[in-house]
C-alpha positions as a printed NumPy array, in Angstrom:
array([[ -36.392, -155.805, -111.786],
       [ -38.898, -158.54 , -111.712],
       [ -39.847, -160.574, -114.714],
       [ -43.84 , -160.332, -115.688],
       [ -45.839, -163.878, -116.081],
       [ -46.594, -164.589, -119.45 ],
       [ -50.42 , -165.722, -119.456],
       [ -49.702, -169.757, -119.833],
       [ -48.054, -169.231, -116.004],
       [ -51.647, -168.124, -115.003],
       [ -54.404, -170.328, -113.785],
       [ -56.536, -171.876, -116.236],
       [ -59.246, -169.722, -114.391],
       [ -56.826, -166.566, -115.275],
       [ -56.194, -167.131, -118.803],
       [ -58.476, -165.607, -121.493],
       [ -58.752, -167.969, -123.629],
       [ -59.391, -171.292, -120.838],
       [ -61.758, -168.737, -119.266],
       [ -63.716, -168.292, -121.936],
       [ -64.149, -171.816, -122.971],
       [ -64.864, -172.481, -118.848],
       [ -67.422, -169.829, -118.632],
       [ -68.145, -168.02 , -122.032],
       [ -67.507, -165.273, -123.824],
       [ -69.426, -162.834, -121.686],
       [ -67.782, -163.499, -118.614],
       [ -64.476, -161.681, -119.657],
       [ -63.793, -158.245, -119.41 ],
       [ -62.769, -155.782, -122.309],
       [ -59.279, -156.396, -121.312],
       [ -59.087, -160.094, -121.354],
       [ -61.223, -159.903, -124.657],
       [ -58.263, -157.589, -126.66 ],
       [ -56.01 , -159.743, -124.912],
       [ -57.151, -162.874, -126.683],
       [ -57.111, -160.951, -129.736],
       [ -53.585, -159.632, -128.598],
       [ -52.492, -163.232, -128.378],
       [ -49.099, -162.419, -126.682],
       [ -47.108, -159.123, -125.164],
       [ -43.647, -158.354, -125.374],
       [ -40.802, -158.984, -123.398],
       [ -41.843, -156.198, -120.661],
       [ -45.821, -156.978, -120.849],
       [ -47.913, -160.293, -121.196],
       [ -50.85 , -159.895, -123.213],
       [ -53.366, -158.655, -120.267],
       [ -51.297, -156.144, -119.091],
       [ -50.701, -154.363, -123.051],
       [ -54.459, -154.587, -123.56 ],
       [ -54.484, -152.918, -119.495],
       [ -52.398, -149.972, -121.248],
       [ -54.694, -149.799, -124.25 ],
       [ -57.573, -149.582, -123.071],
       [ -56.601, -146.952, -120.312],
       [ -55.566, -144.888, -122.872],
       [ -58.635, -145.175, -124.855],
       [ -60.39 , -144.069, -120.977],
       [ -61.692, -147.515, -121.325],
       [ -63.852, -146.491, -124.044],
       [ -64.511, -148.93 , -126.516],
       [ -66.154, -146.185, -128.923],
       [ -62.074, -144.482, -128.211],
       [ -60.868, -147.67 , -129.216],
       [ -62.438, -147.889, -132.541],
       [ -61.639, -144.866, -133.617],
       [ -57.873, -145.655, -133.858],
       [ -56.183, -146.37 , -137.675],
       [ -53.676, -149.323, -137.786],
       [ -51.053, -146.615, -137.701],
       [ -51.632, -144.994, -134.676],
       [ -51.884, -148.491, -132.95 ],
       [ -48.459, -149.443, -133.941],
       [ -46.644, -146.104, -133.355],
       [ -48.094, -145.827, -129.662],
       [ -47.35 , -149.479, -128.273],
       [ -43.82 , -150.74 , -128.135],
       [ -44.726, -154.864, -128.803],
       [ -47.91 , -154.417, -131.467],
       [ -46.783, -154.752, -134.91 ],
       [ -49.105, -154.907, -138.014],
       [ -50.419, -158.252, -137.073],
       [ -51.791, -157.742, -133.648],
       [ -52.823, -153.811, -134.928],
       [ -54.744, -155.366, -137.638],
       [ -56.707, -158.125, -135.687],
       [ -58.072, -154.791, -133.541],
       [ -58.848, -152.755, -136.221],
       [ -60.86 , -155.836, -137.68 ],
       [ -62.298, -156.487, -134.542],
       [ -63.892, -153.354, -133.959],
       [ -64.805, -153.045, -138.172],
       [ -66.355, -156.429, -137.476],
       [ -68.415, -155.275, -134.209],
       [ -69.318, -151.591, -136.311],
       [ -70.78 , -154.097, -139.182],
       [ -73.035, -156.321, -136.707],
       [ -74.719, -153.721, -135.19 ],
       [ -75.058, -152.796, -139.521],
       [ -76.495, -156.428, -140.   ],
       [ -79.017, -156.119, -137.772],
       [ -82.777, -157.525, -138.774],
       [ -83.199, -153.767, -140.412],
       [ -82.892, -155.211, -143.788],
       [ -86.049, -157.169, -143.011],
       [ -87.825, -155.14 , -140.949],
       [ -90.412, -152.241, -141.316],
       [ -89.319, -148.72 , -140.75 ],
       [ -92.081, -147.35 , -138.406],
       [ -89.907, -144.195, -137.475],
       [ -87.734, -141.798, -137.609],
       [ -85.619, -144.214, -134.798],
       [ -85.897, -147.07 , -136.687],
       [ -83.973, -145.466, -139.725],
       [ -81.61 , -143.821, -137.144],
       [ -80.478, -147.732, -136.529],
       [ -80.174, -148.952, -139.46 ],
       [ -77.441, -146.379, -140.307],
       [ -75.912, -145.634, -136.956],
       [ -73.353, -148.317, -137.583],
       [ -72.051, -146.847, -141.188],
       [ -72.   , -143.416, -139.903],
       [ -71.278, -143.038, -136.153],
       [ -67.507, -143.298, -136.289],
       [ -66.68 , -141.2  , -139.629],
       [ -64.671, -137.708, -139.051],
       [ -66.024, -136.515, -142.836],
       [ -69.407, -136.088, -143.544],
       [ -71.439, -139.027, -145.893],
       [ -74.766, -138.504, -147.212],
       [ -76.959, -142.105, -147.289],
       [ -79.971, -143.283, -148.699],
       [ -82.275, -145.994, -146.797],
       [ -84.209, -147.369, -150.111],
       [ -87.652, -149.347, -149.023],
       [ -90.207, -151.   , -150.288],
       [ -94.042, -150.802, -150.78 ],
       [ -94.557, -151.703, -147.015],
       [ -91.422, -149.555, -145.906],
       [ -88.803, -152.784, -145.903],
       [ -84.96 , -151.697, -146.242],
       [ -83.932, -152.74 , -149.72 ],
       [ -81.072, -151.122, -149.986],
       [ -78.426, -148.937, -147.587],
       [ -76.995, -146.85 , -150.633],
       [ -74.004, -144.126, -149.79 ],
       [ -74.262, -141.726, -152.265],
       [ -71.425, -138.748, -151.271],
       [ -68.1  , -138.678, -149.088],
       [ -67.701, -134.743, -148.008],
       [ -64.99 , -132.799, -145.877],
       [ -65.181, -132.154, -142.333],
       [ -68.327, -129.919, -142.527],
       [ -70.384, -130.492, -146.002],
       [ -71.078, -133.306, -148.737],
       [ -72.49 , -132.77 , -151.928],
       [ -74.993, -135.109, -153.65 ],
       [ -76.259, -135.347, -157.206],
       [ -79.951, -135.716, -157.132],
       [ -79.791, -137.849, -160.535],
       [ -77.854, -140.348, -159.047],
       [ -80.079, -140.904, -156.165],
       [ -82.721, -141.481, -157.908],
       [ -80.968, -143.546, -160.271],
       [ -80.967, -146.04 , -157.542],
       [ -84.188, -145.473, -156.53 ],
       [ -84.922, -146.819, -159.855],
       [ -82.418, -149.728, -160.041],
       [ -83.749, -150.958, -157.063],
       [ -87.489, -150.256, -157.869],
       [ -87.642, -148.234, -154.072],
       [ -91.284, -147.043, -153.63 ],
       [ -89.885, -145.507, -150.744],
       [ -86.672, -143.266, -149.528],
       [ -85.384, -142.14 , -146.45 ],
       [ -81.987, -139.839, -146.871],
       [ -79.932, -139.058, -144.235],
       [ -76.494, -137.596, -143.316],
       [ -73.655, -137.252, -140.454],
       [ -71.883, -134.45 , -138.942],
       [ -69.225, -135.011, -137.641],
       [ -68.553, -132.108, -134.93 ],
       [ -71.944, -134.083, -133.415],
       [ -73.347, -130.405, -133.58 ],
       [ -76.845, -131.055, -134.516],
       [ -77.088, -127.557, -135.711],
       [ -77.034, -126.556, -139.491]])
């Protein structure tokens, strides 16, 4: 049986983090990215070679990837405890919430894609429906992202008083409501 390199036996040009302070952030791949968030393997993997397994069993899918509860991390891969399981989970939450931040809450909505952005990030990875509000202003600025109902799998209820209740706490002129489904069936 041969022992496995841990990454500080590596070239500087093969380690994750030396790379990326070399040549950037873009210039690693998925797998040396969860790697550096990995920060080490176990006994039988280095870091690279974990995130390797990860990610192949996510079909390198990143979407896979962020789907996965803290839980599910841990009881699949022998050497990721709550630390390392948590610094994914909060990875992905924090790459789900830039795509959220994006210049929407300054912006104009112009269409029907423009509102479909600002709440893609809040509702693309849920499994039970959620029913949103987009709130605007006189010239159609995003005031507010409001959630207004958590359903089941296939229906959410909302209570028209309360949504326009906000309306009126935030002094919307306009409204834009929206919600998920889950399945992705686009069908009623």
């Amino acid at each position: 049986m041969t022992k496995r390199l841990t990454l500080k036996q590596f070239s500087n040009d093969e380690q994750p983090r030396e790379k990326m302070l070399l040549h950037g952030a873009s210039a690693l791949s998925n797998v040396e990215l969860l790697a550096i968030i990995l920060r080490s393997g176990d006994g039988a993997e280095n870091a690279l070679d974990l995130s390797r397994r990860i990610l192949a069993d996510c079909a390198n899918d990143l979407n896979k990837l962020a789907l996965l509860q803290v839980n599910e991390i841990i009881s699949r891969y022998r050497g990721v405890g709550v630390a390392k399981a948590t610094a994914i989970v909060s990875a992905m939450e924090l790459s789900r919430r830039r795509i959220g931040s994006s210049p929407f809450q300054s912006e104009q909505i112009r269409s029907s894609k423009d509102a479909y952005m600002a709440l893609f990030s809040s509702l693309r990875d849920l499994e039970h429906e959620e029913f949103w509000a987009l709130l605007l202003s006189k010239s159609n600025r995003v005031i507010a992202k409001v959630k207004l109902a958590s359903g089941g799998l296939d229906s959410t209820l909302v209570d028209v008083r309360i949504l326009l209740k906000k309306c009126i706490e935030y002094k919307a002129v306009g409204l834009i409501v929206a919600h998920n489904h889950p399945s992705g069936n686009l069908s009623p």
